[in-house]
PyMOL Python script that loads the backbone (N, CA, C, O; Angstrom):
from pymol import cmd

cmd.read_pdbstr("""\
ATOM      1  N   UNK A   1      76.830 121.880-122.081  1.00  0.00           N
ATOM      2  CA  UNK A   1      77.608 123.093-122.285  1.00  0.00           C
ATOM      3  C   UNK A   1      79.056 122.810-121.897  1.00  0.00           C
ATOM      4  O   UNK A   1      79.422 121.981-121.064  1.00  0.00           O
ATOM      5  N   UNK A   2      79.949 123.753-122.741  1.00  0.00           N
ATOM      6  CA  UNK A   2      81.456 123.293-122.611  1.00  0.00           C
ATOM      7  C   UNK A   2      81.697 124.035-121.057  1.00  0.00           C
ATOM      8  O   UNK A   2      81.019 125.032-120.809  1.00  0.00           O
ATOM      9  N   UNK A   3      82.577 123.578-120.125  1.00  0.00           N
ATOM     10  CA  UNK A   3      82.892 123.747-118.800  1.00  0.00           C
ATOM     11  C   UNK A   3      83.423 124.945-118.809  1.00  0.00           C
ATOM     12  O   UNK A   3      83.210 125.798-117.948  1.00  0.00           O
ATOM     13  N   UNK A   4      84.342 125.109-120.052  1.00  0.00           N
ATOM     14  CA  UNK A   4      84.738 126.576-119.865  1.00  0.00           C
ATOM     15  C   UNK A   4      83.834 127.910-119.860  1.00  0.00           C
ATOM     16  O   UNK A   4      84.157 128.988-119.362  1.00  0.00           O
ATOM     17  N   UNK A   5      82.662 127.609-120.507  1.00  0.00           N
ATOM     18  CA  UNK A   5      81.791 128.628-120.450  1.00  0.00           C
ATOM     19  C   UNK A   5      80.960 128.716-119.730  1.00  0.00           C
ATOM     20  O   UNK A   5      79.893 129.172-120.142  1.00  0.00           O
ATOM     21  N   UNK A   6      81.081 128.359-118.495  1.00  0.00           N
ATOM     22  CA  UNK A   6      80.570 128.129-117.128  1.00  0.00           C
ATOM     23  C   UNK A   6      81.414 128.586-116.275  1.00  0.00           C
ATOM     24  O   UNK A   6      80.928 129.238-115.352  1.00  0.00           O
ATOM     25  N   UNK A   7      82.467 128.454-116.295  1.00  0.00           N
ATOM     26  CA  UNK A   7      83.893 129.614-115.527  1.00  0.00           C
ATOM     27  C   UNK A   7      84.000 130.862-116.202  1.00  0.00           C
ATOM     28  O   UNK A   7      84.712 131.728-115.693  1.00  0.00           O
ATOM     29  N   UNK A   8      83.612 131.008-116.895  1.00  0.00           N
ATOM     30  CA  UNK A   8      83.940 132.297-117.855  1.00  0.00           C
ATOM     31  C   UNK A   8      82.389 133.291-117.346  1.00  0.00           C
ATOM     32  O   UNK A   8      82.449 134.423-116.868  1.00  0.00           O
ATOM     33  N   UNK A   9      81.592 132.813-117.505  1.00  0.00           N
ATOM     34  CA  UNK A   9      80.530 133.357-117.208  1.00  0.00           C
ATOM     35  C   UNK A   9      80.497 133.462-115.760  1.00  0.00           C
ATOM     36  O   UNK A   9      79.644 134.341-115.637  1.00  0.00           O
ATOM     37  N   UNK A  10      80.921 133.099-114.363  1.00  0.00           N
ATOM     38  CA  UNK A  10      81.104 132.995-113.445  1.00  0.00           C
ATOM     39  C   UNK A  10      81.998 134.624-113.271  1.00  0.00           C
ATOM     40  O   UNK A  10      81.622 135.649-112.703  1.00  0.00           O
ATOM     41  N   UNK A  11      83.153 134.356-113.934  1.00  0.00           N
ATOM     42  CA  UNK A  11      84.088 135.676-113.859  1.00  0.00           C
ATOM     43  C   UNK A  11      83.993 136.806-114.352  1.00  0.00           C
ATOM     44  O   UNK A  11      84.743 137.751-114.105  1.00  0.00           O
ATOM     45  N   UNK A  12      82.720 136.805-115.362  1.00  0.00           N
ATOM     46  CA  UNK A  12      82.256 137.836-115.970  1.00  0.00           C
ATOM     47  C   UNK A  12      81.274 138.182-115.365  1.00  0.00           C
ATOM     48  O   UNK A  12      80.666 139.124-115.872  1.00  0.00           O
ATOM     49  N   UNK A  13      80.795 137.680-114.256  1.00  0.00           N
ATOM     50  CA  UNK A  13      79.290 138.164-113.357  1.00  0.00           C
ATOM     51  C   UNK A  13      80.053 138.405-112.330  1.00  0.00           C
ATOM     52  O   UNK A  13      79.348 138.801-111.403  1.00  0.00           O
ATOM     53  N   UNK A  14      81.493 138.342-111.962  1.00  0.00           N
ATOM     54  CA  UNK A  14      82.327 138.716-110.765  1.00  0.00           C
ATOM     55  C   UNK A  14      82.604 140.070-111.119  1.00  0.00           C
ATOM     56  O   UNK A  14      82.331 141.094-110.492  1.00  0.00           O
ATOM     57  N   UNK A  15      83.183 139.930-112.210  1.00  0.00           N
ATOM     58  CA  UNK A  15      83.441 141.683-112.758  1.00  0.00           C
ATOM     59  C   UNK A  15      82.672 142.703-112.806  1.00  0.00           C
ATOM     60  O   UNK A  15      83.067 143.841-112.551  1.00  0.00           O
ATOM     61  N   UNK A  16      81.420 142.395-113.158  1.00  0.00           N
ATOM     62  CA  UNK A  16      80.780 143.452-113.100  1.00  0.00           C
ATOM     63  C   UNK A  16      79.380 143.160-111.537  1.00  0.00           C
ATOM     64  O   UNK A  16      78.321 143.754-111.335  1.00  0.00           O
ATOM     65  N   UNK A  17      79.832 142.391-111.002  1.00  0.00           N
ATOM     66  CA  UNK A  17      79.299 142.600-109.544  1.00  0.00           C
ATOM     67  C   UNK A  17      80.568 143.076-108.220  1.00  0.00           C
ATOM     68  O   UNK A  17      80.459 143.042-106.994  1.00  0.00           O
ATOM     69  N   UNK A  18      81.621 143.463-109.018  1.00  0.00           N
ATOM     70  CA  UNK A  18      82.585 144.286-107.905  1.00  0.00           C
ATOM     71  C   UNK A  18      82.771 145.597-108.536  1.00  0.00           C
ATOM     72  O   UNK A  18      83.856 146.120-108.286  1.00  0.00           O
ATOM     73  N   UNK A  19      81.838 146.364-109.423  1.00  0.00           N
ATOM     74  CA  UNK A  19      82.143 147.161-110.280  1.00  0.00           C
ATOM     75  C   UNK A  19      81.248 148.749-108.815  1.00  0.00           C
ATOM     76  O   UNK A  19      80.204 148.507-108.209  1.00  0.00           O
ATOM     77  N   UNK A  20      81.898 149.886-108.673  1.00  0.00           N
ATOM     78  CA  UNK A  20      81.702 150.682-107.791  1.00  0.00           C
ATOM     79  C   UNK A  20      81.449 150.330-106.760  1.00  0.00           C
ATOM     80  O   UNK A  20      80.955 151.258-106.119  1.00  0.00           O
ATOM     81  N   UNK A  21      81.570 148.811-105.821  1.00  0.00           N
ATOM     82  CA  UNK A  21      81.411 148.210-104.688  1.00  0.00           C
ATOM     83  C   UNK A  21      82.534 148.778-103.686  1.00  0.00           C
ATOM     84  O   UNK A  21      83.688 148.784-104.116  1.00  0.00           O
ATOM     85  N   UNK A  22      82.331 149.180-102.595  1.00  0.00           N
ATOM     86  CA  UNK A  22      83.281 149.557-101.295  1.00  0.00           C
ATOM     87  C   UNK A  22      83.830 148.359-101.276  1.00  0.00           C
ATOM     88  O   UNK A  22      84.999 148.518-101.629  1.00  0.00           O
ATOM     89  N   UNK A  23      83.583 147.013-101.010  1.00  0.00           N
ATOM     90  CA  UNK A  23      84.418 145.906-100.857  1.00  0.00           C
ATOM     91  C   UNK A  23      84.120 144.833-102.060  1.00  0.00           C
ATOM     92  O   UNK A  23      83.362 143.864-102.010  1.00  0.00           O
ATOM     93  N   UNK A  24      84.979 145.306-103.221  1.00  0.00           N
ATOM     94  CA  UNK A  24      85.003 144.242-104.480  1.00  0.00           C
ATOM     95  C   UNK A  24      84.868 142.685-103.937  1.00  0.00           C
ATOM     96  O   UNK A  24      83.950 141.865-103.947  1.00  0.00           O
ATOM     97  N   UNK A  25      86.490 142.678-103.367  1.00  0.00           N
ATOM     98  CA  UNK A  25      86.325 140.965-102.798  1.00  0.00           C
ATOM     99  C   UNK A  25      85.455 140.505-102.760  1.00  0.00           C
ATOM    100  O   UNK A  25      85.006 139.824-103.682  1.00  0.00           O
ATOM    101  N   UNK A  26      84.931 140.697-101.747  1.00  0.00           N
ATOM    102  CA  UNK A  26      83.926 140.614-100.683  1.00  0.00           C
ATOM    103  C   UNK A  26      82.592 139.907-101.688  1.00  0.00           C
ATOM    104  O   UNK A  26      82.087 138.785-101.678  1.00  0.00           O
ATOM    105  N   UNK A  27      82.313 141.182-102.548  1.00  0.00           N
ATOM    106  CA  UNK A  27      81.252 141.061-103.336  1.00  0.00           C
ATOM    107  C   UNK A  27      81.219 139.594-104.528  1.00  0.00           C
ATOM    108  O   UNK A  27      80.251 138.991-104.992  1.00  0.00           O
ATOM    109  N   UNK A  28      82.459 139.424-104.700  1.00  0.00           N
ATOM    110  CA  UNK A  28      83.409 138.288-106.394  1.00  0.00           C
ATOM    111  C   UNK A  28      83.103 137.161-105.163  1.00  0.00           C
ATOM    112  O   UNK A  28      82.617 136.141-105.650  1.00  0.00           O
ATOM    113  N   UNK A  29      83.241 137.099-103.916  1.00  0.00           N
ATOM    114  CA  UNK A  29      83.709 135.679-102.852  1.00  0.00           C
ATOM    115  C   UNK A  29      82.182 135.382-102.198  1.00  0.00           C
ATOM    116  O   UNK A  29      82.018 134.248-101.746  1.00  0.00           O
ATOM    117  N   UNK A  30      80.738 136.592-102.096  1.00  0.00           N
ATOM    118  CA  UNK A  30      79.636 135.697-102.157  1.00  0.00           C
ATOM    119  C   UNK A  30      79.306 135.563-103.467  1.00  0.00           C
ATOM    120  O   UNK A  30      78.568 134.577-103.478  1.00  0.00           O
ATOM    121  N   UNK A  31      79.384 135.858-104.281  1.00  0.00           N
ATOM    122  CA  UNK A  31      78.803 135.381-105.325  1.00  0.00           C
ATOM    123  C   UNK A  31      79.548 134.137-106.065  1.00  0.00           C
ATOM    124  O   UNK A  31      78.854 133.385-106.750  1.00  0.00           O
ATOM    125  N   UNK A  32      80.743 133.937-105.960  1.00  0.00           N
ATOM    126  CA  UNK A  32      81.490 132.614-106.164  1.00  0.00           C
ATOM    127  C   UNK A  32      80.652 130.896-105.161  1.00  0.00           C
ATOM    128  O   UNK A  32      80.260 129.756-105.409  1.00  0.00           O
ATOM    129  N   UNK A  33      80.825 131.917-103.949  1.00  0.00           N
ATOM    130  CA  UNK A  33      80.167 130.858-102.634  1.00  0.00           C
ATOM    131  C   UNK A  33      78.543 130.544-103.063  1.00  0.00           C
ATOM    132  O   UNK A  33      78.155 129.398-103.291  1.00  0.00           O
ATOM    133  N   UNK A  34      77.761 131.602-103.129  1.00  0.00           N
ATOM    134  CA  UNK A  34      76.608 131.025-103.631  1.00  0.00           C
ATOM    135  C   UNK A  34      76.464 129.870-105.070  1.00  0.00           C
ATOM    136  O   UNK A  34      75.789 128.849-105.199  1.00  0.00           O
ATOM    137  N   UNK A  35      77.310 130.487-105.906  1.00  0.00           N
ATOM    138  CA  UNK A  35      77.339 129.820-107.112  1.00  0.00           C
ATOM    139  C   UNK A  35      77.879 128.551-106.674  1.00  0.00           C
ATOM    140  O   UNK A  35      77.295 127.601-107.194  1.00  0.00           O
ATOM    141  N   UNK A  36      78.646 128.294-106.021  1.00  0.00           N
ATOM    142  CA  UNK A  36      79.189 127.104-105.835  1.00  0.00           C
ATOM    143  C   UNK A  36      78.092 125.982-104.646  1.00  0.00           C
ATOM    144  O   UNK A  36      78.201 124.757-104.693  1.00  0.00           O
ATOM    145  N   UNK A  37      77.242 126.593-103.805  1.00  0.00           N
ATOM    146  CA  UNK A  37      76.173 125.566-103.628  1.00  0.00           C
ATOM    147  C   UNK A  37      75.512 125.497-104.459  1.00  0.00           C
ATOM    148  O   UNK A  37      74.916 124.447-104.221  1.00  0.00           O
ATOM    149  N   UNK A  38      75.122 125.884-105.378  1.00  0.00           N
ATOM    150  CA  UNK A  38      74.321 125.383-106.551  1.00  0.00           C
ATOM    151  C   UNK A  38      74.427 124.125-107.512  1.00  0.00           C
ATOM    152  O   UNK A  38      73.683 123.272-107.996  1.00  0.00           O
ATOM    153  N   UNK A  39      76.303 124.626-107.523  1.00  0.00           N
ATOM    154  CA  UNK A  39      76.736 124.126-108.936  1.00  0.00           C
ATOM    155  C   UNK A  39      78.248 123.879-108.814  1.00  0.00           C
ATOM    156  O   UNK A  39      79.124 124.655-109.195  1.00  0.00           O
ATOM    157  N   UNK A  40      78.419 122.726-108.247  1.00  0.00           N
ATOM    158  CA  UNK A  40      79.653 122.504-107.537  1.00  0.00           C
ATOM    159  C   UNK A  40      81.029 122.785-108.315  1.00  0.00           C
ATOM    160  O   UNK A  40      81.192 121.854-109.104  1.00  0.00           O
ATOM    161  N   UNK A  41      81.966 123.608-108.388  1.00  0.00           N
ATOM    162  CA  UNK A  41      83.318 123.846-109.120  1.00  0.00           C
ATOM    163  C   UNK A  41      83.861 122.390-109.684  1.00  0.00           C
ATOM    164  O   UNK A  41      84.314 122.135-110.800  1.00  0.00           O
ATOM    165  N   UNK A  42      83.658 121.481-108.496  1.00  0.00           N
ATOM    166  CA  UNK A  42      84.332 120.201-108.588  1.00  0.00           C
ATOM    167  C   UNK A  42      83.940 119.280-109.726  1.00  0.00           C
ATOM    168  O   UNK A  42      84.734 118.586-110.361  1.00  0.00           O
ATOM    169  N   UNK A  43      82.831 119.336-109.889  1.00  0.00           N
ATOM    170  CA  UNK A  43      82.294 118.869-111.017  1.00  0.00           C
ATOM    171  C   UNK A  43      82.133 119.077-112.471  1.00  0.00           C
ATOM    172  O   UNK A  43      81.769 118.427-113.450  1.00  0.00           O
ATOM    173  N   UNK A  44      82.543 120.209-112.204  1.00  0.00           N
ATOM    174  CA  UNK A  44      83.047 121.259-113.845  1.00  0.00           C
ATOM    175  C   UNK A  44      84.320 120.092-114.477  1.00  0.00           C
ATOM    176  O   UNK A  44      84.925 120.343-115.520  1.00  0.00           O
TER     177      UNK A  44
END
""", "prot")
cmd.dss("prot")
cmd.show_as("cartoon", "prot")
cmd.util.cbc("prot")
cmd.orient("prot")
């Protein structure tokens, strides 16, 4: 799969997991952190 659609899909599961959240951040920065032990940014 092309790398970009692996960041894209990342930011589109950020958006709508800070969607009516008291702390958006919060919510976009574990779900970035989890995603990223999985599936390292660096390697994209």
């Amino acid at each position: 799969m092309c790398p970009i659609f692996l960041i894209i899909e990342v930011a589109i599961a950020c958006a709508y997991i800070m969607l009516d959240k008291q702390d958006p951040i919060d919510s976009a920065t574990n779900l970035i952190r989890g995603y990223n032990q999985l599936n390292k940014f660096e390697d994209i």
